[in-house]
Residue frames as a rotation matrix with the C-alpha (Angstrom) as fourth column:
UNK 1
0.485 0.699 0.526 172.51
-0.729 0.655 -0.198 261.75
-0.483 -0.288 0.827 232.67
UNK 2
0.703 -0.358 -0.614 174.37
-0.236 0.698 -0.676 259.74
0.671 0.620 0.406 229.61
UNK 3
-0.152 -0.988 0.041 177.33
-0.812 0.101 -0.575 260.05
0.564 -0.120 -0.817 232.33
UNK 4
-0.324 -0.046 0.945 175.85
-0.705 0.677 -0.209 257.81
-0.630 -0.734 -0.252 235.12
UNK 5
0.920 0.380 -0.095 174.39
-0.383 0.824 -0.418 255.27
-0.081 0.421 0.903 232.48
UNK 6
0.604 -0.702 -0.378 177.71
-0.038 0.448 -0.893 254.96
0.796 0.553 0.244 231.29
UNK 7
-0.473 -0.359 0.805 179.22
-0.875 0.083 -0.477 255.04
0.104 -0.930 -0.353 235.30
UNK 8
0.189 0.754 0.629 176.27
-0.764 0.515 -0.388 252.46
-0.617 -0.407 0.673 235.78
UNK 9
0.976 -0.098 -0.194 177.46
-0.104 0.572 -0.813 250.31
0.191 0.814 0.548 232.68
UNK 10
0.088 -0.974 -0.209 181.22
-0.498 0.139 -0.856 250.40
0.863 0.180 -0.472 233.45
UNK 11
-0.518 -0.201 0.831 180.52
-0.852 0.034 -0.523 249.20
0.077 -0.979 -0.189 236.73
UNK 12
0.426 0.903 0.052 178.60
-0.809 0.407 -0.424 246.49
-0.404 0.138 0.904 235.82
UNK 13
0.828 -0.478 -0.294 181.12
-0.095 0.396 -0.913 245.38
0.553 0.784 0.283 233.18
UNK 14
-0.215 -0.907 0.362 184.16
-0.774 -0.067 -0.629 245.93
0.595 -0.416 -0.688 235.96
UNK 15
-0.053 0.181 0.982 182.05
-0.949 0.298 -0.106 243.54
-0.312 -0.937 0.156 238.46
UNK 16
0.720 0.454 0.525 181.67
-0.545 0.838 0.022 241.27
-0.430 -0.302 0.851 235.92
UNK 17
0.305 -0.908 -0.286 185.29
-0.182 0.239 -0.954 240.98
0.935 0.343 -0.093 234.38
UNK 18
-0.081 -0.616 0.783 186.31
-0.785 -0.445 -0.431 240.82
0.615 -0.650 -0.448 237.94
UNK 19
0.082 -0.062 0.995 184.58
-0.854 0.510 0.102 237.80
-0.514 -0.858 -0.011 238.82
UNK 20
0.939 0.092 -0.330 185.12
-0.312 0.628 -0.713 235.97
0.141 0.772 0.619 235.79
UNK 21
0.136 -0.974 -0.180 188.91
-0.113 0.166 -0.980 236.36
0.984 0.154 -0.088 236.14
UNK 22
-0.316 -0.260 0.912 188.46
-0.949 0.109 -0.297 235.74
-0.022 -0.959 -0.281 239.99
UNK 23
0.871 0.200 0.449 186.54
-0.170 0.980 -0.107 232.22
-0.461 0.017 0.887 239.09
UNK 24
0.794 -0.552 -0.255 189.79
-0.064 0.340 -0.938 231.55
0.604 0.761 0.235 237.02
UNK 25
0.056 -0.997 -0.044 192.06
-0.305 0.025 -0.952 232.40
0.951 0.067 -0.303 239.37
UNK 26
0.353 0.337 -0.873 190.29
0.698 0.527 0.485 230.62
0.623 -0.781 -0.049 242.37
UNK 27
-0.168 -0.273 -0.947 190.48
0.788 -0.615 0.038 234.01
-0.593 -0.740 0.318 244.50
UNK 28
0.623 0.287 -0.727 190.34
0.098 -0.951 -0.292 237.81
-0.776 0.110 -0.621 244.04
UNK 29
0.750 -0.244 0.615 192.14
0.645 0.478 -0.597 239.03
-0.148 0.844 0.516 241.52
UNK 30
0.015 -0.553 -0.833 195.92
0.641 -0.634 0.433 241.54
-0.767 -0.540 0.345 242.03
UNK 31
0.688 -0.125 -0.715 196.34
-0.581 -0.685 -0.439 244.51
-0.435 0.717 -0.544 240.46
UNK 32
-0.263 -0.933 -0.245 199.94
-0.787 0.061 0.613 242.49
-0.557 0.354 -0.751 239.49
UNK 33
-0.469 0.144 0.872 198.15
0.481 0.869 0.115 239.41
-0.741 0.473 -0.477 238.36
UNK 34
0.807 0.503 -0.309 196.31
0.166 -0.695 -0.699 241.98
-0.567 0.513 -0.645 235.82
UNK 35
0.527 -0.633 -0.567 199.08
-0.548 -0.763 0.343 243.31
-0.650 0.131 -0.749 234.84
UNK 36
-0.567 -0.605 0.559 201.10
-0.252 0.774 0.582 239.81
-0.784 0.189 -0.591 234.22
UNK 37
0.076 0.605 0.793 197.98
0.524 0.652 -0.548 238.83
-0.849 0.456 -0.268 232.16
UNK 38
0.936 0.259 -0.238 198.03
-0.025 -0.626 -0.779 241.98
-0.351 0.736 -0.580 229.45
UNK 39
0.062 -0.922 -0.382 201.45
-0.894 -0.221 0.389 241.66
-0.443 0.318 -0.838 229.32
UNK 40
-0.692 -0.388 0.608 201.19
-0.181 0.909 0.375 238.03
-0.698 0.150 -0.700 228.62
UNK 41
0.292 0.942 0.167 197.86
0.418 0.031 -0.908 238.55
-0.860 0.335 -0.385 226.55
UNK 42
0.930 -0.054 -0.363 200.13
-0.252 -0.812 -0.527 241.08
-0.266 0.582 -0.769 224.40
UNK 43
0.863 -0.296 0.409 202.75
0.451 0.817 -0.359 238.47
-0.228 0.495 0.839 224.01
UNK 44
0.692 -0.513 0.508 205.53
-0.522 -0.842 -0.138 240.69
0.499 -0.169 -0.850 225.81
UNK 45
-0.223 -0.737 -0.638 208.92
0.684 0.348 -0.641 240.02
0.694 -0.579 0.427 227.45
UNK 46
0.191 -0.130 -0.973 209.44
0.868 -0.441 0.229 241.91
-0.459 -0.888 0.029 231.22
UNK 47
-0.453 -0.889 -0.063 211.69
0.694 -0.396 0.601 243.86
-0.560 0.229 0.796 229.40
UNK 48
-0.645 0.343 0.684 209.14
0.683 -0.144 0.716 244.90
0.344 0.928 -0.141 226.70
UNK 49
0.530 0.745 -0.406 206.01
0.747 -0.182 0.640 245.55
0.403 -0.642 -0.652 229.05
UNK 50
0.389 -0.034 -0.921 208.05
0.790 -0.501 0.353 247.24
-0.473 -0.865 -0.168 231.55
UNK 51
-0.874 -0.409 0.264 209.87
0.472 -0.577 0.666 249.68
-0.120 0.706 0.697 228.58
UNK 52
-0.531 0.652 0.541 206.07
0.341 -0.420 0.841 250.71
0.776 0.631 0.001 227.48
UNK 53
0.815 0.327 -0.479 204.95
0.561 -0.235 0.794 251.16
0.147 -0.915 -0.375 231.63
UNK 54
0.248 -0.869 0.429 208.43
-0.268 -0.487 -0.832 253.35
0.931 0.091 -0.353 231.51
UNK 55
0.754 0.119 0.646 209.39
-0.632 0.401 0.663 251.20
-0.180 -0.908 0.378 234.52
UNK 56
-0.361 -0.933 0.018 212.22
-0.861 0.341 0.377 248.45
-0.358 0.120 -0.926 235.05
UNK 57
-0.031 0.369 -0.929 211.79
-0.357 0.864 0.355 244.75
0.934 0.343 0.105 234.27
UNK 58
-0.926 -0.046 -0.376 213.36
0.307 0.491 -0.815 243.95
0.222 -0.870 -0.441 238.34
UNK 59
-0.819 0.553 0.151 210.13
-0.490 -0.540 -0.684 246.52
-0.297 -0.635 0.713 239.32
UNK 60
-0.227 0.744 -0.628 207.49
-0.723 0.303 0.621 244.96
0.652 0.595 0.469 236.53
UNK 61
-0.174 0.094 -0.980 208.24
-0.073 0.991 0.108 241.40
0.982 0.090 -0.165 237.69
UNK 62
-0.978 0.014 -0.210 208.22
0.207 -0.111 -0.972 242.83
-0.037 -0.994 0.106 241.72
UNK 63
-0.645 0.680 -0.349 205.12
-0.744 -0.663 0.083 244.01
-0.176 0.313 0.933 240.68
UNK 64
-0.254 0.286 -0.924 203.78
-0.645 0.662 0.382 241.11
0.721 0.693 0.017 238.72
UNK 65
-0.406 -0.168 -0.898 204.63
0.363 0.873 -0.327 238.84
0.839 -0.459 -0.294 241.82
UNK 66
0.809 0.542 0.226 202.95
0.130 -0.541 0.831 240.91
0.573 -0.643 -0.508 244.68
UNK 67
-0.131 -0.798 -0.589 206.37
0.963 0.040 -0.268 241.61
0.237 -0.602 0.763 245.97
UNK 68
-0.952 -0.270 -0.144 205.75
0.246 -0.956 0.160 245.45
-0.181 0.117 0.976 245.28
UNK 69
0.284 0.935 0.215 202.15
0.944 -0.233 -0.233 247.50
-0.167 0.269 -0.949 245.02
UNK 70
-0.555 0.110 0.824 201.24
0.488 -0.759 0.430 250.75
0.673 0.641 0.368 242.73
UNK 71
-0.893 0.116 -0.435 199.90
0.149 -0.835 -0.529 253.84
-0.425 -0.538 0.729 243.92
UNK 72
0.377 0.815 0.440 196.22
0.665 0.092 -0.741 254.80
-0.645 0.572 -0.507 242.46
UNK 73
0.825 0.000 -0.565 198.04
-0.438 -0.630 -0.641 257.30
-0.356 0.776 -0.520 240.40
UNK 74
-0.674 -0.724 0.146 200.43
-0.481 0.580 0.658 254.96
-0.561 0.373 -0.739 239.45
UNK 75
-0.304 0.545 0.781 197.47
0.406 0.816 -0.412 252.64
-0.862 0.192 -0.469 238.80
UNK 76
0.603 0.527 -0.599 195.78
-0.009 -0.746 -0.665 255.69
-0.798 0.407 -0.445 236.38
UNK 77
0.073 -0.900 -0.429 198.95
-0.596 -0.385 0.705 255.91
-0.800 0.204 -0.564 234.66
UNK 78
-0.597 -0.768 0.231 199.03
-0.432 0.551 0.714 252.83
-0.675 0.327 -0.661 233.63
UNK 79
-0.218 0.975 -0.042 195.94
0.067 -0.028 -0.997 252.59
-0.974 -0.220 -0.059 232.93
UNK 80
0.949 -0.170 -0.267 196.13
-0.316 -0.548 -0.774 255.36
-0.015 0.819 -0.574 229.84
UNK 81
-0.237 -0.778 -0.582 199.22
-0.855 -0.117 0.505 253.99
-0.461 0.618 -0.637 228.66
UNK 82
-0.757 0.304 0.578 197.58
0.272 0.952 -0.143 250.38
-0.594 0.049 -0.803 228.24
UNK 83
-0.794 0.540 -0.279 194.62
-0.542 -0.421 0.728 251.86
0.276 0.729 0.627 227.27
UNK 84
-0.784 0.223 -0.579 192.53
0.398 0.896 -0.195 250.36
0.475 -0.384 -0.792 229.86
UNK 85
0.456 0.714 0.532 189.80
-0.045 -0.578 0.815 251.87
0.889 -0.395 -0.231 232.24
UNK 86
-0.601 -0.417 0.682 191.51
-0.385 -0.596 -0.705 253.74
0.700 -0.686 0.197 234.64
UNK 87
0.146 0.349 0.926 188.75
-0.851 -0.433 0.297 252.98
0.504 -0.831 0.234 237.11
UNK 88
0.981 0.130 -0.141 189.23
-0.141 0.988 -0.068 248.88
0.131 0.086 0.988 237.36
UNK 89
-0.202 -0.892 -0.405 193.36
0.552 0.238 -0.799 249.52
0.809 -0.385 0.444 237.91
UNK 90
-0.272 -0.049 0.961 192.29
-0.734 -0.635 -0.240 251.89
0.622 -0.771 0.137 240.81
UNK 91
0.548 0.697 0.462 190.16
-0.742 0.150 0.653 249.48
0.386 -0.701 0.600 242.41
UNK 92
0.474 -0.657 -0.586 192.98
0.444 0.754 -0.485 246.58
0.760 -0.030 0.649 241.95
UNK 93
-0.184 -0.973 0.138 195.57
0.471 -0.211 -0.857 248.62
0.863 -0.093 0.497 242.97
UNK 94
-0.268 0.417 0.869 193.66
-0.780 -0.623 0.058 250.41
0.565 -0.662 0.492 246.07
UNK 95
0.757 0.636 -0.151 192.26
-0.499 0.711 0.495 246.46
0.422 -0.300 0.856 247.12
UNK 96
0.357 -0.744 -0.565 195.86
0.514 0.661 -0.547 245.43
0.780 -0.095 0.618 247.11
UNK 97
-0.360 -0.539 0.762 196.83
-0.331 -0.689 -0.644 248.22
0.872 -0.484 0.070 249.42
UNK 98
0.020 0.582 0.813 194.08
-0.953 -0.235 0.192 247.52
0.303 -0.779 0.550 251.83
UNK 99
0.927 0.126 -0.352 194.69
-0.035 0.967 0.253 243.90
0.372 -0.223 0.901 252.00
UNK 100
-0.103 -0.976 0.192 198.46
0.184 -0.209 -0.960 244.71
0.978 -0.063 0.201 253.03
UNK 101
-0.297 0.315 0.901 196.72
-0.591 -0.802 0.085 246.17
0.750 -0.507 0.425 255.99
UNK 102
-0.938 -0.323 -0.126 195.13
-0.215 0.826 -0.521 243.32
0.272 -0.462 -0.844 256.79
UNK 103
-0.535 0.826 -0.176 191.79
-0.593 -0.515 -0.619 244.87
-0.602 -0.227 0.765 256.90
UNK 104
-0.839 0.396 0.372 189.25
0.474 0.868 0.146 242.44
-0.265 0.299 -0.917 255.86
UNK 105
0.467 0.741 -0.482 186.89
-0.118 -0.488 -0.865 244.58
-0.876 0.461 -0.141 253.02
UNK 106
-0.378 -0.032 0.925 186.29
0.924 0.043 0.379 244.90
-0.052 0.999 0.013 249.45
UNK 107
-0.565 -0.290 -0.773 187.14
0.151 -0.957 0.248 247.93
-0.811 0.024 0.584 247.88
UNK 108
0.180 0.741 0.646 184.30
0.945 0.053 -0.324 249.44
-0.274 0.669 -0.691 244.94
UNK 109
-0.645 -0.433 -0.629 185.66
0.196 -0.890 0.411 252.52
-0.738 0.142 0.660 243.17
UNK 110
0.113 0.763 0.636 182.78
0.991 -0.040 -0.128 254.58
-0.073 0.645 -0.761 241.25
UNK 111
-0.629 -0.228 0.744 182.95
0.623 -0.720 0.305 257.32
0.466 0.655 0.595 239.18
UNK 112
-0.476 0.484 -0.734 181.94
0.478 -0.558 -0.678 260.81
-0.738 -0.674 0.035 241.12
């Protein structure tokens, strides 16, 4: 039971970090614009960021710019090296896929 409160709370808290930083950024928010922010939030070079994501800096910044999208187990990854919630880079990084597509939906990723 403590799990779905705390499924029911993280979701809550993902929907609203998600539209806070979507009213900022007039639009949805990428998994790369995420990314650009913690790195810039942590007051990193490319070089730095992408050294601690064991990644290049050319991939980070492909990344950063929506030139390039992450797998969800990429997304996990980074997640737990950041020290983030794993489920909030899935949904990024799974929304960004499906917009590639062209498909017109929003993507909700809850804990089974």
């Amino acid at each position: 039971m403590a799990t779905r409160k705390t499924s029911a709370k993280a979701h809550k808290l993902n929907a609203s970090t998600n539209a806070f930083l979507a009213s900022l950024n007039s639009g949805p928010l990428t998994f790369g614009q995420l990314l650009a922010a913690i790195r810039q939030s942590d007051e990193q070079s490319l070089a730095q960021f992408a050294a601690r994501l064991d990644i290049s800096r050319q991939h980070l910044h492909q990344l950063e710019s929506g030139q390039k999208r992450v797998s969800p187990d990429r997304a996990i990854r980074f997640a737990h090296i950041l020290g983030y919630d794993e489920i909030y880079f899935v949904q990024l990084a799974s929304q960004d896929l499906l917009d590639d597509t062209g498909v017109v939906a929003r993507v909700q990723v809850e804990v089974a």
